[in-house]
C-alpha positions in Angstrom: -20.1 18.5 -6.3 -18.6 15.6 -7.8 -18.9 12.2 -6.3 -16.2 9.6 -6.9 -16.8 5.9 -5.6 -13.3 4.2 -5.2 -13.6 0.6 -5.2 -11.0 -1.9 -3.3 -10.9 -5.8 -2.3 -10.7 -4.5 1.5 -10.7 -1.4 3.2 -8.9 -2.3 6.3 -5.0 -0.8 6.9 -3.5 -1.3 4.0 -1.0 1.2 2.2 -3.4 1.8 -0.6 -6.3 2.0 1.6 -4.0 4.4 3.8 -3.1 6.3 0.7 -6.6 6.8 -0.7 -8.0 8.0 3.4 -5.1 10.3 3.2 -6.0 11.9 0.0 -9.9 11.9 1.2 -8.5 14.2 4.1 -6.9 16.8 1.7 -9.5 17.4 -0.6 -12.6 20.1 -0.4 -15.2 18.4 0.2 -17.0 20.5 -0.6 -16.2 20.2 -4.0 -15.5 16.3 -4.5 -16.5 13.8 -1.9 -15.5 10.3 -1.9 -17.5 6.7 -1.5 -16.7 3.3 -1.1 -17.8 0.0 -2.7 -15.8 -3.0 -0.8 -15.9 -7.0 -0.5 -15.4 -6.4 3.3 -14.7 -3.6 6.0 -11.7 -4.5 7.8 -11.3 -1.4 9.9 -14.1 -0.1 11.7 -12.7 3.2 12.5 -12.1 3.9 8.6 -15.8 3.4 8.6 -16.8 6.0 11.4 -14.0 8.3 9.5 -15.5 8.2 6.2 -19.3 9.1 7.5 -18.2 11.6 9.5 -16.2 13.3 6.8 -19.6 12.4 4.3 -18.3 9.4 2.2 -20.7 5.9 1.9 -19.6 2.3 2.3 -21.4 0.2 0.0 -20.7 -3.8 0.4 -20.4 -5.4 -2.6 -20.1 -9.4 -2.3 -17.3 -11.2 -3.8 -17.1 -12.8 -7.0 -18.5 -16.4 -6.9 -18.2 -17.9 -10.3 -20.6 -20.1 -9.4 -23.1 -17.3 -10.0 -21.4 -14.3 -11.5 -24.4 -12.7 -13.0 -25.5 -12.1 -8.6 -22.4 -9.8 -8.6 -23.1 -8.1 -11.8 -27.1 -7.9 -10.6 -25.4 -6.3 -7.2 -23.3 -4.0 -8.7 -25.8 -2.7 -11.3 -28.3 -1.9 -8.1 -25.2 -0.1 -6.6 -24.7 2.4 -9.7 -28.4 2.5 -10.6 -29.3 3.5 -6.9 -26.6 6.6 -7.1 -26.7 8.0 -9.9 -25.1 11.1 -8.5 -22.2 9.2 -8.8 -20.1 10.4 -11.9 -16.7 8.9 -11.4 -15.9 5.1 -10.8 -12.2 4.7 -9.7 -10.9 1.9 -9.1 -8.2 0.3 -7.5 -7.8 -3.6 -7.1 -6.8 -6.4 -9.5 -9.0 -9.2 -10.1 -12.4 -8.0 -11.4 -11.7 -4.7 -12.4 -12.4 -5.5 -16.3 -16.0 -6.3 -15.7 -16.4 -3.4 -13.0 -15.0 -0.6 -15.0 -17.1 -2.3 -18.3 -20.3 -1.8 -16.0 -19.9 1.4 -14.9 -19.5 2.7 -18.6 -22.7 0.8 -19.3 -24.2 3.2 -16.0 -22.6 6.4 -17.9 -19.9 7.1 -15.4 -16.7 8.3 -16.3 -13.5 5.4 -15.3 -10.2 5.5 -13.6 -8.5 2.4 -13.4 -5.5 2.6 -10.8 -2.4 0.2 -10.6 -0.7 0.0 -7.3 1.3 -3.4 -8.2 3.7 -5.3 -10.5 2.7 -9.2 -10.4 4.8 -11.9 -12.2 2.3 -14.8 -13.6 2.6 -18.1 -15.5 1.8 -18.6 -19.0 -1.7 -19.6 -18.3 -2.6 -16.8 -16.4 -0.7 -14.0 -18.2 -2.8 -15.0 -20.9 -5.9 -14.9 -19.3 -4.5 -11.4 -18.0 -3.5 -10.2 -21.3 -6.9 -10.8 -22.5 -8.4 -8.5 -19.6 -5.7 -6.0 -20.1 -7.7 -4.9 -23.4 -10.6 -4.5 -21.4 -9.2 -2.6 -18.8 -7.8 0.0 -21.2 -10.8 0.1 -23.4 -13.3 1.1 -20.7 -10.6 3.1 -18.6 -10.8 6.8 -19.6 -8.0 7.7 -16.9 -5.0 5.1 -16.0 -3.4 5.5 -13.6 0.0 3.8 -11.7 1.7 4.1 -8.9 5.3 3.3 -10.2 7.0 3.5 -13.8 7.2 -0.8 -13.3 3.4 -1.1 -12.6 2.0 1.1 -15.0 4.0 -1.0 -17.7 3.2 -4.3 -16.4 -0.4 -3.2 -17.0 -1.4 -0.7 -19.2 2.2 -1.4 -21.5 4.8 1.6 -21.4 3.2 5.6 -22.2 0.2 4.2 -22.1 -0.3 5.9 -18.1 0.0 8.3 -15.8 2.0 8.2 -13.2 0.5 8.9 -9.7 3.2 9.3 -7.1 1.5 7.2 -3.9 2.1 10.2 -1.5 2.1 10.4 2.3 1.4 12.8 5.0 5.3 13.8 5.8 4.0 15.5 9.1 3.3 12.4 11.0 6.9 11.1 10.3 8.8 14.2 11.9 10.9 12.2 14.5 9.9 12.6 18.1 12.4 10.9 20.9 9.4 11.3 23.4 6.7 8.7 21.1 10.5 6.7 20.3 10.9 6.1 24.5 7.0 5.4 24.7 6.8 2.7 22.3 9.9 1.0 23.1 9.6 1.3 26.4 5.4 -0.1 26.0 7.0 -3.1 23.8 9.6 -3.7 26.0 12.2 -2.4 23.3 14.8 -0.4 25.3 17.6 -1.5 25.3 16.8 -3.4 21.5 18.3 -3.3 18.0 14.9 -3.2 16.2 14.3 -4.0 12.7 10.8 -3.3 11.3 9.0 -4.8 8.5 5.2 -3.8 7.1 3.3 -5.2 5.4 0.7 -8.0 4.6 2.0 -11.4 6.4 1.9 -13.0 2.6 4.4 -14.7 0.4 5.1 -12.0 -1.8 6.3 -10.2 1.3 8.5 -12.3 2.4 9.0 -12.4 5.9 10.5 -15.5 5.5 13.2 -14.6 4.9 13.8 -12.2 7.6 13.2 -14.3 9.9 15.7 -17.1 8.2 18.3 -14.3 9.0 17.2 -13.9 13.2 19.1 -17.0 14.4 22.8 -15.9 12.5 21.6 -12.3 13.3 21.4 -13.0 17.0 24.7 -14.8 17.2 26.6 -11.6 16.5 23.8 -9.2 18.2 21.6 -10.9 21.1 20.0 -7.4 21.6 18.4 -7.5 18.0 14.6 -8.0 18.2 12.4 -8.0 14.9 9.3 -6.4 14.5 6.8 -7.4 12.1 3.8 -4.9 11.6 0.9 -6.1 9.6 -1.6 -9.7 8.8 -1.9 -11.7 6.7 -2.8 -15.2 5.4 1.1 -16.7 6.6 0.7 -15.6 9.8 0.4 -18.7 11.4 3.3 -20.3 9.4 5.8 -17.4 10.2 4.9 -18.0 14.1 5.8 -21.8 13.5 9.0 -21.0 11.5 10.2 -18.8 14.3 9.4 -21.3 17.0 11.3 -24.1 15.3 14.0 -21.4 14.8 14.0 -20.9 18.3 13.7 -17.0 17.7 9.8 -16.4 18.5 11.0 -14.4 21.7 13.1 -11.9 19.5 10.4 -11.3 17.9 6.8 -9.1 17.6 3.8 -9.8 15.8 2.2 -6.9 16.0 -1.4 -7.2 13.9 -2.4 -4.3 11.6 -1.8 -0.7 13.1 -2.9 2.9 12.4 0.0 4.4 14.2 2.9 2.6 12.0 4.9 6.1 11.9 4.7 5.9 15.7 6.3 2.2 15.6 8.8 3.6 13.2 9.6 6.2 15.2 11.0 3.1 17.8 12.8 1.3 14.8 16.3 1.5 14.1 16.0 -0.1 10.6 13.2 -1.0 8.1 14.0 -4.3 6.0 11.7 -4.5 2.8 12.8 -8.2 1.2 9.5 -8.4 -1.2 9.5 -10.6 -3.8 7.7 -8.1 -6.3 5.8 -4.7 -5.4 4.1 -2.2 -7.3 6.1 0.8 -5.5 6.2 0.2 -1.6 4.6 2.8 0.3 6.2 1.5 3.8 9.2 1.9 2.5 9.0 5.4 1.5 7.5 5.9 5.5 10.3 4.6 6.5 12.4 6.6 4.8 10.8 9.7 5.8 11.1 8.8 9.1 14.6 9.1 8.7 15.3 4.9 8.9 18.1 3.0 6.9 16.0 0.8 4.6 17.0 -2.0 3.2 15.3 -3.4 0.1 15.3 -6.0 -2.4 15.5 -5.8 -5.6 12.0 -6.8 -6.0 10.8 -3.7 -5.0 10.8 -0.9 -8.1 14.0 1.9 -8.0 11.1 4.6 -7.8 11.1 3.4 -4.0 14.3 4.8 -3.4 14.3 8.5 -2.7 16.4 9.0 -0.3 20.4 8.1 0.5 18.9 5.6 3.4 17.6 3.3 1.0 19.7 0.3 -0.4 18.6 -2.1 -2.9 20.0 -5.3 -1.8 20.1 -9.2 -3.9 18.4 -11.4 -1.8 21.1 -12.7 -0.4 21.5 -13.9 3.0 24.8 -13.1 3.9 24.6 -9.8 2.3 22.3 -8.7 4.6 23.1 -10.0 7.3 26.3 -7.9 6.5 24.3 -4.6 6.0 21.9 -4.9 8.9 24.8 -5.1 11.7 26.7 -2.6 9.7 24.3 -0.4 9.9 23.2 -0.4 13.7 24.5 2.9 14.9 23.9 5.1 11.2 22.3 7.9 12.6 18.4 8.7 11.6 18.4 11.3 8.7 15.8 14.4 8.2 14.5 12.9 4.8 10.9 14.9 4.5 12.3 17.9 2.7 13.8 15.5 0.2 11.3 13.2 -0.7 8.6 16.2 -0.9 11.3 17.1 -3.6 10.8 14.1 -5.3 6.6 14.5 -5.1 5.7 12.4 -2.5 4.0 15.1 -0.4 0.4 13.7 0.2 -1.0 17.5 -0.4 0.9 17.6 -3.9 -0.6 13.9 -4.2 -4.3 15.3 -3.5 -4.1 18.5 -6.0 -3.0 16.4 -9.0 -5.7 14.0 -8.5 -8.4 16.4 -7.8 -7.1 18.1 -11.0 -8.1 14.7 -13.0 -11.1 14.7 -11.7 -12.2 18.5 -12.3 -10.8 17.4 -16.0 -12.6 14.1 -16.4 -16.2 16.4 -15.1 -14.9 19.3 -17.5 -14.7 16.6 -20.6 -17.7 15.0 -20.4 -19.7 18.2 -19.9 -18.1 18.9 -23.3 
């Protein structure tokens, strides 16, 4: 059997965390079996999940530069300890140079996987650039989730691409769990738009909620519905109070049922500043929803003829969200399994690096 430990800031509801559970799903476990190292376990039920299908959680404490030879000491004891580990694969931005630099020190063989495009200063790209070399030097597989962020990282060729797929099943529309949710959220008789993702700057639910008090104006039946946490929480509740909009509006919290919710949207907004790819927005396209997106958010997002890359401009989408109240929902699944988004497909090709990365080493 091989054993891969995939290691992430969180594991909580995230669309990478979501992407990686999915995969662990699909594969033979038999044959590969996944575990975890993590700063912190968000989501108790991916916890349950991943014992029950075999996996490990291993808690690993953040970085304190104060100390930073305690988290080297506590991730040594991790790899020493399980040594039937072979593959390290990891996923998250920030200490990854010194994590995949360890686990070559421990023997294992190293994925490094970029699910996002980041913009920096001077300063920091800098510091990055510097971390870049070590990323690519002790990475024997690189992996990205778009064209953009495997570019921004690794520098162009120098990746392959790993299309975040998605379990197209769950998004086959269903007018029974639409009524349901609507009618639990008090939705009925609503106009819902739908955002998800982390409540965080980059996301910019600002500015969808700059939009609600023009919005209503023209449409008082609009409501907006904003799926996910995050560290601006509290400062989108104030910006919609002093809008006077906060009873148009849902905070839902983080959910494991977000192709349920989409199922009660009629249109999903995706204003980021910057992404990687944008897994929500391929959800929502396979759940047959007009997305609108900005032009923040990489052209691999769009596979469908829903989605429409839009300039951050208010009155432009103000335009296209009332213009496009009453487009009907499309049948998208056939056509982004087309373009390789299937989770199953996403799940062969990676359990094909694996078997390869085994195959090489034994060499």
């Amino acid at each position: 059997m091989i054993r891969v430990v995939h290691v992430l800031g969180n594991l909580s509801v995230g669309g990478v965390e979501s992407f990686i559970m999915s995969i662990y799903r699909q594969m033979d476990r038999e044959k590969i079996q996944f575990d975890f190292i993590v700063h912190r376990l968000e989501n108790e039920a991916y916890r349950k999940e991943i014992e029950d299908l075999g996996g490990r959680i291993f808690i690993l404490d953040r970085l304190d530069f104060k100390n930073p030879l305690k988290y080297i000491r506590d991730l040594d004891k991790i790899l020493e300890d399980h040594k039937e580990i072979s593959i390290l694969h990891c996923h998250f931005r920030g200490t990854e140079a010194l994590i995949l630099k360890r686990a070559k020190k421990h023997g294992l063989m190293t994925i490094s996987h970029n699910h996002g495009a980041q913009n920096y200063s001077k300063i920091k790209s800098f510091i990055r650039d510097i971390f870049k070399k070590d990323i690519i030097k002790y990475s024997d597989i690189r992996l990205a989730c778009s064209n953009e962020a495997g570019s921004n990282l690794y520098g162009k060729g120098n990746f392959v691409k790993m299309n975040n797929g998605i379990d197209l099943a769950k998004y086959k529309f269903s007018e029974q769990i639409r009524q349901k949710i609507r009618k639990d959220l008090s939705l009925a008789d609503a106009y819902v738009l739908m955002n998800v993702g982390s409540l965080s700057e980059i996301k910019n639910q600002e500015f969808l909620i700059s939009l609600m008090p023009d919005l209503l104006k023209k449409d008082p039946s609009l409501r907006l519905l904003l799926v996910g946490h995050g560290p601006m929480k509290d400062d989108l509740k104030n910006l919609a109070k002093e809008l006077n909009v906060e009873k148009q509006m849902i905070f839902y919290g983080n959910s494991d049922k977000v192709n349920e919710l989409l199922m009660a949207a009629d249109i999903f907004l995706f204003p980021s500043l910057r992404e990687g790819l944008g897994i929500a927005a391929i959800e929502a396209q396979a759940a047959g929803l007009v997305t609108l997106l900005s032009k923040g958010v990489p052209a691999d997002t769009g596979l469908s003829e829903n989605a429409k890359f839009i300039d951050l401009d208010k009155d432009k989408w103000i335009r296209q969200i009332l213009d496009n109240k009453d487009m009907p929902r499309l049948n998208n699944i056939d056509q982004i399994r087309k373009e390789g988004y299937d989770i199953k497909e996403s799940a062969v090709k990676l359990s094909h690096i694996y078997n390869n990365l085994v195959s090489q080493s034994n060499n």
